[in-house]
ZAGUPA-269269 format. One record per residue: residue in three letters; y, x, z of N, C-alpha, C, O in turn. Coordinates in steps of 0.05 Angstrom, whole numbers, plus 5000, padded with zeros to 4 digits. Example, Ala and Ser with C-alpha at 12.3 -4.5 7.8 and 13.67 -1.06 7.14 Angstrom:
% ZAGUPA-269269
ALA488652645156491052465156493452645156493452855169
SER495552575142497952735143500152585157502352685161
This chain:
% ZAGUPA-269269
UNK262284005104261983725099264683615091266783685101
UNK264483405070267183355057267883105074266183005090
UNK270483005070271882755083269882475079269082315095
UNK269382495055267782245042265082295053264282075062
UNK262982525056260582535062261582475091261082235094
UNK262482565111263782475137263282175140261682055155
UNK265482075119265681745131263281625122262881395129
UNK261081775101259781595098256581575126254781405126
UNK256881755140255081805159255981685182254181625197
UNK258681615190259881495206258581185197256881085212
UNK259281045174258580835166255780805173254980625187
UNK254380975164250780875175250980955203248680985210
UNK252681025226252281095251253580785262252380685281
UNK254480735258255880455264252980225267252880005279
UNK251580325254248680135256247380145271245979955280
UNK247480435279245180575299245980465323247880325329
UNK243480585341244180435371244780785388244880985374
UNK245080785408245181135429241781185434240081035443
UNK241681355429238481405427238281635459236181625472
UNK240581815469241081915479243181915496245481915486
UNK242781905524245381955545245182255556243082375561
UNK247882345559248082525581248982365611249582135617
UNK248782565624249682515653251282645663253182775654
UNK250282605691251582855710250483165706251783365711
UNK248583175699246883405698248283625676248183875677
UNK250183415647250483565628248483615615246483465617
UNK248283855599246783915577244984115596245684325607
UNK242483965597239884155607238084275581238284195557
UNK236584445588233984535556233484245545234184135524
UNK232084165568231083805570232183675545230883655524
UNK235583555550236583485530236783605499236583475478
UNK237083845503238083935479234384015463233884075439
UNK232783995480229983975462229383605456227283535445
UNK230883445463230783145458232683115440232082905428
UNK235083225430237183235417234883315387234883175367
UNK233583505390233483685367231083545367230183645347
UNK229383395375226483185362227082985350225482885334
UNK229182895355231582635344233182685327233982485316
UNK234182915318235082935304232983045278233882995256
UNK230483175278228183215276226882985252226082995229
UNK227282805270226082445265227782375243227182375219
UNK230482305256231982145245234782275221235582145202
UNK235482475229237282645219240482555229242182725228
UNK241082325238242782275246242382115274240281985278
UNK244782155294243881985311247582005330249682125332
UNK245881805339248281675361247781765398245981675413
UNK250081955404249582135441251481925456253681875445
UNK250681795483252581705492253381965519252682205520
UNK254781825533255881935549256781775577258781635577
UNK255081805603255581635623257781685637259081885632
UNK258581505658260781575667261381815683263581915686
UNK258881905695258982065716259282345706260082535719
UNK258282335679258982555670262082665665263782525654
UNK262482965676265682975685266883225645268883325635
UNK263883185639265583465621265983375592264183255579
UNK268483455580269483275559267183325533265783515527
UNK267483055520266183015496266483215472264583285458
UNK268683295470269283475447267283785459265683915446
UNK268083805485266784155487262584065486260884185474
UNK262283905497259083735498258383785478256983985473
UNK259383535450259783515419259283825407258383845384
UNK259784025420260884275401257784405416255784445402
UNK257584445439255884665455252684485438251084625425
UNK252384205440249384165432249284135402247184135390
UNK251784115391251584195364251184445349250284455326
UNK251984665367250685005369248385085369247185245355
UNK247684865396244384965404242584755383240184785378
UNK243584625377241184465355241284485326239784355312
UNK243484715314243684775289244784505281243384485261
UNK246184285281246884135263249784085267251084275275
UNK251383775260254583845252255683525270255283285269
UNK256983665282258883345290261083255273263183355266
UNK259482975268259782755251263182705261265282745248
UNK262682595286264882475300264682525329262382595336
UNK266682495350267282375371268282245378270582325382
UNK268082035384270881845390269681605417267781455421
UNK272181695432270781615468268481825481268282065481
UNK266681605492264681765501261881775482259581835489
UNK262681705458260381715440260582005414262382075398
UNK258382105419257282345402256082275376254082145378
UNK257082345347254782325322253882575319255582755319
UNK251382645315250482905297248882875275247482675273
UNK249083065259247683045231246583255225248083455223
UNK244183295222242783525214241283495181240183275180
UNK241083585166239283505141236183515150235583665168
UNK234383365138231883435141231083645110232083665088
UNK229383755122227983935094226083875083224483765098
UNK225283885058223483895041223883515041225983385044
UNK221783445038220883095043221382925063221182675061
UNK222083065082223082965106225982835107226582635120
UNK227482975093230082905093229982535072229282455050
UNK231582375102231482115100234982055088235681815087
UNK236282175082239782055077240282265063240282505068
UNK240882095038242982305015244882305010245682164992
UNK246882505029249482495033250982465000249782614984
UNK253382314990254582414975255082554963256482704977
UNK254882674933256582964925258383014924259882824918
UNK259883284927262383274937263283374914262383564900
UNK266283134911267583194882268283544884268483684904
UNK268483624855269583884848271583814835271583674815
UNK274183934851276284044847277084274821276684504829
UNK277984274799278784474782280984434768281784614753
């Protein structure tokens, strides 16, 4: 994903609301099969992060971005972006093309 397709998913994440919290529990199947129906739906989305939860955002960000096949957008604080493409007709956001370099 290029710098520009990045900020431009950040920009439509800024709209969105947290569709998703973790907790204390961390990342259960639970979540990460709610992660991946949502991301499913929407292709992009906004993870929050409660307080009680003790384990940092960046390793969280990386482990449910593994298990759900898609890409972190951003982290910043306790908030998570991910972006997955949808396929065929499904896919709702047409990321930017990324300039070529020659």
């Amino acid at each position: 994903m290029t710098s520009k397709q990045r900020a431009f998913l950040i920009s439509l994440a800024s709209k969105e609301q947290t569709i998703i919290h973790i907790g204390k529990n961390g990342i259960t199947p639970e979540l990460t099969a709610s992660v991946d129906e949502a991301l499913e739906a929407r292709e992009l989305i906004k993870i929050g992060m409660q307080q009680n939860c003790a384990d940092l955002p960046s390793v969280l960000a990386q482990t449910v971005s593994e298990r759900t096949n898609s890409e972190v957008v951003q982290v910043i604080g306790k908030k998570i972006i991910l972006y997955r493409e949808g396929k065929g007709k499904k896919k709702k956001i047409e990321l930017p093309k990324a300039s070529k370099k020659g």
